[in-house]
C-alpha positions as CSV (number, residue, x, y, z in Angstrom):
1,X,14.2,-53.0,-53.8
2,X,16.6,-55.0,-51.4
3,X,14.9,-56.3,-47.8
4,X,17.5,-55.2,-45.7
5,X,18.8,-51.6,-46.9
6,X,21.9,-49.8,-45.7
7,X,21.5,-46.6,-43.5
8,X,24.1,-44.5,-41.8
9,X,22.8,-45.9,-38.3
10,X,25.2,-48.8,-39.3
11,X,28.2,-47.1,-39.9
12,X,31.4,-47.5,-37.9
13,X,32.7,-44.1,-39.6
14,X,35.8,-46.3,-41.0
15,X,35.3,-46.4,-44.7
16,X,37.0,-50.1,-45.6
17,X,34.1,-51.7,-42.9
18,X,31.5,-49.9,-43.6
19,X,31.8,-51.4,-47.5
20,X,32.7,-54.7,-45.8
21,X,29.2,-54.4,-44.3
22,X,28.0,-52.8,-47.3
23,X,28.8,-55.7,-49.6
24,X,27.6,-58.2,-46.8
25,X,24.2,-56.5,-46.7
26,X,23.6,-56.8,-50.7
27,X,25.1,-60.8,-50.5
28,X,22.1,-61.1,-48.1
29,X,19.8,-59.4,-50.3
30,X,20.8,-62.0,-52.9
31,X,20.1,-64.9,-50.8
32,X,16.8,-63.2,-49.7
33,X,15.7,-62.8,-53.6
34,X,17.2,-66.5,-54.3
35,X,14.9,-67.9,-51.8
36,X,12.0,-65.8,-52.8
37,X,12.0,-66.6,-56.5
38,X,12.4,-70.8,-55.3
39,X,16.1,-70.8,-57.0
40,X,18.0,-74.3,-57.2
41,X,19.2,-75.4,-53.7
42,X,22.7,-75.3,-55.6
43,X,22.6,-71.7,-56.4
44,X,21.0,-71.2,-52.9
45,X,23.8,-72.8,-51.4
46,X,26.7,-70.7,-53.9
47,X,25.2,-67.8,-52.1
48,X,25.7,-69.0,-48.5
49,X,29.1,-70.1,-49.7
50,X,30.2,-66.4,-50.4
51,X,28.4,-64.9,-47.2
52,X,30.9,-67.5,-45.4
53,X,33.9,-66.8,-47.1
54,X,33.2,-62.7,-47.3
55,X,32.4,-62.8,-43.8
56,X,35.2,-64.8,-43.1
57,X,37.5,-62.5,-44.6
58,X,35.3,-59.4,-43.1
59,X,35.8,-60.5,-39.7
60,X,39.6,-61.1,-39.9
61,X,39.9,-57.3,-41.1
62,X,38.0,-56.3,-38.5
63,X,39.8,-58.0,-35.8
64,X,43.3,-57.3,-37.2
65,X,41.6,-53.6,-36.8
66,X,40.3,-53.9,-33.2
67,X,43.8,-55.2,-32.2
68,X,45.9,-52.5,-34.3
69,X,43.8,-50.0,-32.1
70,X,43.9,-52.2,-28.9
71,X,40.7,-52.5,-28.8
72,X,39.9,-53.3,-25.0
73,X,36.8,-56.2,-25.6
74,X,38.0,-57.8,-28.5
75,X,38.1,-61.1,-27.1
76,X,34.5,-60.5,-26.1
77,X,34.5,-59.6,-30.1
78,X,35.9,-62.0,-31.0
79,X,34.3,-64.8,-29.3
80,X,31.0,-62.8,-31.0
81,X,32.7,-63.3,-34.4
82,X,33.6,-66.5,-33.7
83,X,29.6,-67.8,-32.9
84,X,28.0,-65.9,-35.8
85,X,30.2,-67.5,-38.2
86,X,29.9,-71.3,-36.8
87,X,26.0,-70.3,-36.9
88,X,26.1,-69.2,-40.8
89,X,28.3,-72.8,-41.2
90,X,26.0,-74.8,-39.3
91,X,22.8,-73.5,-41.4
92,X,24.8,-74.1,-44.5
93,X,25.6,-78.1,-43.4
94,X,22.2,-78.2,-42.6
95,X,20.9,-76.4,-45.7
96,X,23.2,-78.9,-48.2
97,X,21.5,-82.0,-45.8
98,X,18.3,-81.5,-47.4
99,X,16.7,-79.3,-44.2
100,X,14.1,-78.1,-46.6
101,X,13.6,-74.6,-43.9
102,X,16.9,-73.7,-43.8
103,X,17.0,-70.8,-46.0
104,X,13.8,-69.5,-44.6
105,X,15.6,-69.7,-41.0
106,X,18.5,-68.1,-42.0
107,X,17.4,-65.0,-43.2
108,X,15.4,-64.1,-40.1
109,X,18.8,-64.6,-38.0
110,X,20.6,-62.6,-40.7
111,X,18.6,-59.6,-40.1
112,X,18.3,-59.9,-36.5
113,X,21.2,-61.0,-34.7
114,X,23.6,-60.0,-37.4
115,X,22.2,-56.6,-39.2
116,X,20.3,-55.6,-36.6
117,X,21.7,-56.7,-33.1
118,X,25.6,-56.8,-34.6
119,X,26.5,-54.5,-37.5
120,X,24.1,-51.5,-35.5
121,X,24.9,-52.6,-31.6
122,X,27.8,-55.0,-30.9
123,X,30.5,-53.1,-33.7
124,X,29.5,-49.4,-32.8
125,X,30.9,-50.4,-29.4
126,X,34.4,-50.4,-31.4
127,X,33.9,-47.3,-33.3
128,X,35.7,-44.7,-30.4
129,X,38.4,-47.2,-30.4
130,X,38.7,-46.9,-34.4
131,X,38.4,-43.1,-34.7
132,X,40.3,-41.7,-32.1
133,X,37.4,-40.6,-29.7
């Protein structure tokens, strides 16, 4: 059974996201069970290396969206985007320096200030934009 488990509470009602956000909730679930089971750090690390470059690619969709439908805060959005990914990177550089609590600190922030706080508070803000409302 995955830790953090998808509900309609985080949908953005636009399809494409909502299995961006999809696939980034069962990446985290992988690097939750990785760290549980005491996997090598190098398959640990593979892990954060997809989150990165999914979300990397996630958050450039989602931007090109916000600005499609002139979304009025993306900058605000953006600059959102922008600190959540250099977070993820930093734990990564940290987590490949030997920081042996790493993984264990970035799976609290995952489900907080990114499931929880983002995916459910900070998008919804976009969804009017993004369907017409």
């Amino acid at each position: 059974m995955p830790l953090f488990e998808w509900n309609d509470s985080y949908s953005v009602q636009h399809d494409w996201i909502d299995r961006q956000h999809q696939q980034l909730f069962k990446i985290i679930n992988e690097l939750y069970h990785m760290v549980q089971m005491n996997q090598a750090a190098d398959a640990v690390g593979g892990v954060i290396d997809a989150l990165i470059e999914y979300t990397r690619t996630h958050f450039a969709v989602e931007e090109d969206l916000m600005r499609l439908h002139n979304y009025p805060d993306y900058e605000a959005h953006k600059a959102v985007h922008d600190a959540l990914l250099a977070r993820v990177v930093d734990y990564d550089r940290r987590y490949r320096d030997g920081e042996a609590t790493v993984a264990e600190e970035l799976l609290p922030f995952l489900m907080s200030d990114w499931l929880t706080n983002h995916i459910a508070v900070v998008d919804q803000k976009y969804v009017p934009c993004l369907v017409g409302e």
